[in-house]
C-alpha positions in Angstrom: 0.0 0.0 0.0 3.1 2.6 1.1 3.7 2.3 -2.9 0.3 3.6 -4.3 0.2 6.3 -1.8 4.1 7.4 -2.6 2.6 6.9 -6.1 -0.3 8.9 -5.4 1.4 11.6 -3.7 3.8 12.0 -6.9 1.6 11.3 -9.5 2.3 14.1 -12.1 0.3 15.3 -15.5 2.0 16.9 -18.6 1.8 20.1 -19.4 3.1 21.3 -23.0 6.5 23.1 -22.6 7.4 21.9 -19.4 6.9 18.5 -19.1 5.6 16.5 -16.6 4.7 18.0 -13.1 4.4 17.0 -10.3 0.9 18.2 -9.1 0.3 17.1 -5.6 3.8 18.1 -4.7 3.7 21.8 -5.9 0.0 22.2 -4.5 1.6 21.0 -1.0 4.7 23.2 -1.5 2.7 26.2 -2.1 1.0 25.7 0.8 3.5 25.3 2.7 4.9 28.7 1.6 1.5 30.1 2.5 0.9 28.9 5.3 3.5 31.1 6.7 1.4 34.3 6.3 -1.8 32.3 7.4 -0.9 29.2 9.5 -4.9 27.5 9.2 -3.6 26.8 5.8 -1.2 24.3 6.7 -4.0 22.4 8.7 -6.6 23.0 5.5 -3.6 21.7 3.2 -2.7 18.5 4.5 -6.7 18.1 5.3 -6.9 18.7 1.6 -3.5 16.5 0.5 -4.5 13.2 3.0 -8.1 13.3 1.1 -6.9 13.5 -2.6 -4.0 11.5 -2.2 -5.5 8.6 -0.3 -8.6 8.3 -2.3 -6.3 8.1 -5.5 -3.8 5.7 -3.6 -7.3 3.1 -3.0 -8.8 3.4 -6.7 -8.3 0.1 -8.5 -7.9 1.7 -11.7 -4.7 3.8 -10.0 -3.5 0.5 -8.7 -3.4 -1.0 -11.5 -2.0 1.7 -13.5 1.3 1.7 -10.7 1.6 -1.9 -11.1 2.0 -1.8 -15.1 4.6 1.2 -14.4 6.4 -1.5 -12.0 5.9 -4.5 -14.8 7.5 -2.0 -17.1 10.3 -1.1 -15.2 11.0 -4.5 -14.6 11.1 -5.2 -18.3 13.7 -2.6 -18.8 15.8 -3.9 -16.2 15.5 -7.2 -18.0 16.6 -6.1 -21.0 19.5 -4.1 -20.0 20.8 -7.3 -18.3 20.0 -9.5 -21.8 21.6 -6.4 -24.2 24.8 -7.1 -21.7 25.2 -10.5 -22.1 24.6 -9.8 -26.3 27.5 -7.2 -26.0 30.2 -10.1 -24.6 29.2 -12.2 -28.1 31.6 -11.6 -31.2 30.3 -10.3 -34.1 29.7 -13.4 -35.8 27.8 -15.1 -32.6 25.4 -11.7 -32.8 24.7 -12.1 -36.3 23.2 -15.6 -35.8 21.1 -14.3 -33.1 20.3 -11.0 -35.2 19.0 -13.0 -37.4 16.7 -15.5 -35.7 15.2 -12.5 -34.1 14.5 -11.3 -37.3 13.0 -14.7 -38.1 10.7 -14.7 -35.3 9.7 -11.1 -35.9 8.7 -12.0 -39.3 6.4 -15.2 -38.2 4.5 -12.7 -35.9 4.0 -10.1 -38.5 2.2 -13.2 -40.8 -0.1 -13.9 -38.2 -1.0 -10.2 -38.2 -1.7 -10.3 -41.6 -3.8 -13.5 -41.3 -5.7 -11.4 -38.6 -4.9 -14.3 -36.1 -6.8 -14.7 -32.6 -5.0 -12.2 -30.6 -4.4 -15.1 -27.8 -2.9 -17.1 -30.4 -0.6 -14.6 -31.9 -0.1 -13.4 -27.8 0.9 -17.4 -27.1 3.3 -17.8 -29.7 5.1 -14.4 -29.4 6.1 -15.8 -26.2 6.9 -19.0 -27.1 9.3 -17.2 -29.4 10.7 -15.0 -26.6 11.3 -18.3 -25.1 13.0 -20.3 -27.5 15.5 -16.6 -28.3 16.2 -16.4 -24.8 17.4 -20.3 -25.0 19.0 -19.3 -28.1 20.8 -16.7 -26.4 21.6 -18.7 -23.3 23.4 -21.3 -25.5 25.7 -18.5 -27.3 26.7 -17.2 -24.0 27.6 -20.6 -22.7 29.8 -20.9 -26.2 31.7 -17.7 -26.3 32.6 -18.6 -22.4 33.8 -22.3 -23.3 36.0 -20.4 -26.1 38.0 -17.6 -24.3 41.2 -18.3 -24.0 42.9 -21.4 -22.2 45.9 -22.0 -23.9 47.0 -23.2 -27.3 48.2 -26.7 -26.5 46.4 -29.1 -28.9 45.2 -32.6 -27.9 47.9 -34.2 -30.0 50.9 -31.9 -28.3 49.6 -33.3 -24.7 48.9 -36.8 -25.7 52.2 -36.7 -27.6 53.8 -35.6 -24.0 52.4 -38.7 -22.4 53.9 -40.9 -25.1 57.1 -39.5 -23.7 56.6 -39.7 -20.3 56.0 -42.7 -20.8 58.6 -44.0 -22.9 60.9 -42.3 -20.1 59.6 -44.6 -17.4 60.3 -47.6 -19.4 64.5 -46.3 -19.5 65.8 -48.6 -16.2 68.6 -45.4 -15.7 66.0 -43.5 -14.5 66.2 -42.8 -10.8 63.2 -43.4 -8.4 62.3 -39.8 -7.4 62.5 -38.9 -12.0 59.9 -41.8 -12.1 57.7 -40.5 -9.3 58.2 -36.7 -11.1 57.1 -37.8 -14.4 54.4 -40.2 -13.3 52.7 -37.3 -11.8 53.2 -35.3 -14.4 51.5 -38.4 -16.8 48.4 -37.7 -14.2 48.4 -34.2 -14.5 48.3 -34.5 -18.4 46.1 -37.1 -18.8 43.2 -35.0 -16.4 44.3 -32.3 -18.6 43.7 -34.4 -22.0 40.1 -35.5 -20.6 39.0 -31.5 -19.0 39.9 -30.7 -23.1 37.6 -33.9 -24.4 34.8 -32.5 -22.3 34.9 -29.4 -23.6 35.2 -30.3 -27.3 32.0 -32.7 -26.2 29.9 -29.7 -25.3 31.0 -27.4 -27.6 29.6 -29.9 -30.6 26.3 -30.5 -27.8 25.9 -26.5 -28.1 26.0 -26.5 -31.7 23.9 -28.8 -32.7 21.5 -27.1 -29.8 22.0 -23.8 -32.1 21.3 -25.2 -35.3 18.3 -27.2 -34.0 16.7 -24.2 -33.0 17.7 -22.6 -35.8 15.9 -24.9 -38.2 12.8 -25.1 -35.9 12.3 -21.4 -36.5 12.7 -21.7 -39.8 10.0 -24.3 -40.0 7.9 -22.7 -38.0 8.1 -19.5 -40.2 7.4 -22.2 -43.5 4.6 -23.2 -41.9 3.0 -19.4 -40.6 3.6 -19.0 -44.7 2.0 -21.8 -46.2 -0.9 -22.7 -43.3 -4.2 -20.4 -44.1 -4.3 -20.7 -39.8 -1.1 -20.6 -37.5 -0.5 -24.1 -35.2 0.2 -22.8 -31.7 4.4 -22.5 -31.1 5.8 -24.8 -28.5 8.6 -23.2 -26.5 9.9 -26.6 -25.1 12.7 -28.0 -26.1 15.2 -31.5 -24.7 18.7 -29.8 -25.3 21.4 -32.1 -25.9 23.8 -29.8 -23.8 23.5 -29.1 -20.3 22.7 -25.6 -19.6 21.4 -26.5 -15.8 24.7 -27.4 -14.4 27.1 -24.2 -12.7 30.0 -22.7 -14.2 28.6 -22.6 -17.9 28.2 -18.7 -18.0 31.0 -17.7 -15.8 31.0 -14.7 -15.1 27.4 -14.0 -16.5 26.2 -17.1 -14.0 24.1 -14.1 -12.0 22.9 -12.5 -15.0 21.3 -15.8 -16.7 19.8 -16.5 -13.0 18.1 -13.4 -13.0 16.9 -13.6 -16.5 15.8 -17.3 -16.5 13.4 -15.9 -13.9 12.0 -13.6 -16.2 11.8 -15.3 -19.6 11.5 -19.0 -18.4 9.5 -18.7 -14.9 8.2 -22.6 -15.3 11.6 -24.1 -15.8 12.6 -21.8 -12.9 10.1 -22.6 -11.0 11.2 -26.7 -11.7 14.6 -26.2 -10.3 13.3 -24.8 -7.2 11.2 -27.4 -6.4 14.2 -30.2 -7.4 16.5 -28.3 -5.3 
């Protein structure tokens, strides 16, 4: 309630030339200033301020009004965060994403022209929001799993290993060499599977990327050629694993934060299995 009445109390109309004022606050102002020539008014002005501000603080209509102002806030919080994690993608990683945007813009504009349901066109626009904040998701968990790590190649560590091991066959090698380089094997080896792993997920992603890709393209086929648009379905079994921690790095708090806003269900899920 404190918000509608700090809402109420603010509330301001336009006036051409100088904006938007405040109305409530320069009537209680000028009071104020009056007051000091005839003190009743400062008992007749916040008589008059409680009244106008607490019956527009109660209105539903009002309420409802400072609620969409807080929905819309919240929005544009959202998408600073999202436009963020877009600026950390190279420029070829934004084109693909530019560009299924532009797909999915282009499937809602045919259902405007087929003068779709509104519910049905409402549905699948955030389906779509759905399956680009997915898209996005997996393109932030790529450009993470490419920065930098070192340039050794597979070959250049398992052709360490072959040496290593090759050494610990040589009989002149002394006891505290062979414990050296055996540990050293072990180090390598962890090394050789942490690269594997990678490589592993970075294919999982792609295919991810391009499966989605085609999905939106078939779903645009289909707005095209169908007199009435199928509704979208946003779900979709990923073959990488975009759940577990570490995946975004840095951007791990960001994602949170957004899942909550463009996924709420699957958000929701994790809760409840945590």
């Amino acid at each position: 309630m404190f918000r509608y009445l700090k809402s109420a109390f603010l509330v301001g109309v336009d006036v051409p030339g100088l904006g938007r004022l405040p109305v409530n606050v320069l009537g209680a102002s000028a009071l104020f200033i009056l007051g000091f020539a005839e003190p009743a008014l400062w008992l007749l002005g916040l008589a008059a301020e409680a009244g106008v501000v607490t019956a527009l603080a109660f209105n539903p209509r009002f309420q409802k009004y400072v609620d969409a102002q807080s929905i819309q806030l919240s929005e544009g919080d959202a998408e600073k965060k999202r436009q963020s994690l877009i600026n950390i993608l190279d420029s070829q990683a934004r084109k693909r994403l530019a560009s299924l945007t532009e797909k999915c813009a282009q499937i809602l504009d045919v259902y405007m022209t087929q003068q779709t349901e509104s519910y049905v066109v409402d549905s699948n626009e955030q389906a779509l929001k759905t399956l680009q904040w997915v898209y996005l998701k997996l393109l932030v968990a790529q450009h993470h799993m490419q920065a930098p790590g070192g340039n050794t190649s597979e070959g250049v560590i398992e052709g360490k290993i072959k040496e290593l091991e090759r050494d610990l066959k040589d009989p002149s090698e002394t006891d505290s060499l062979r414990q050296s380089k055996s540990a050293t094997i072990d180090i390598l080896k962890k090394r050789l599977a942490n690269m594997r792993r990678r490589e592993q997920s970075m294919e999982e992603i792609e295919s991810d990327l391009t499966r989605i890709e085609n999905q939106v393209d078939l779903i645009l086929e289909n707005a095209t050629i169908q007199g009435k648009p199928s509704t979208i379905s946003s779900d979709i079994e990923l073959a990488s694993d975009l759940i577990g921690g570490g995946v975004f790095g840095d951007d791990e708090s960001a994602v949170s934060d957004l899942e909550r806003v463009y996924s709420p269900r699957a958000s929701a899920g994790r809760k409840e299995l945590a």
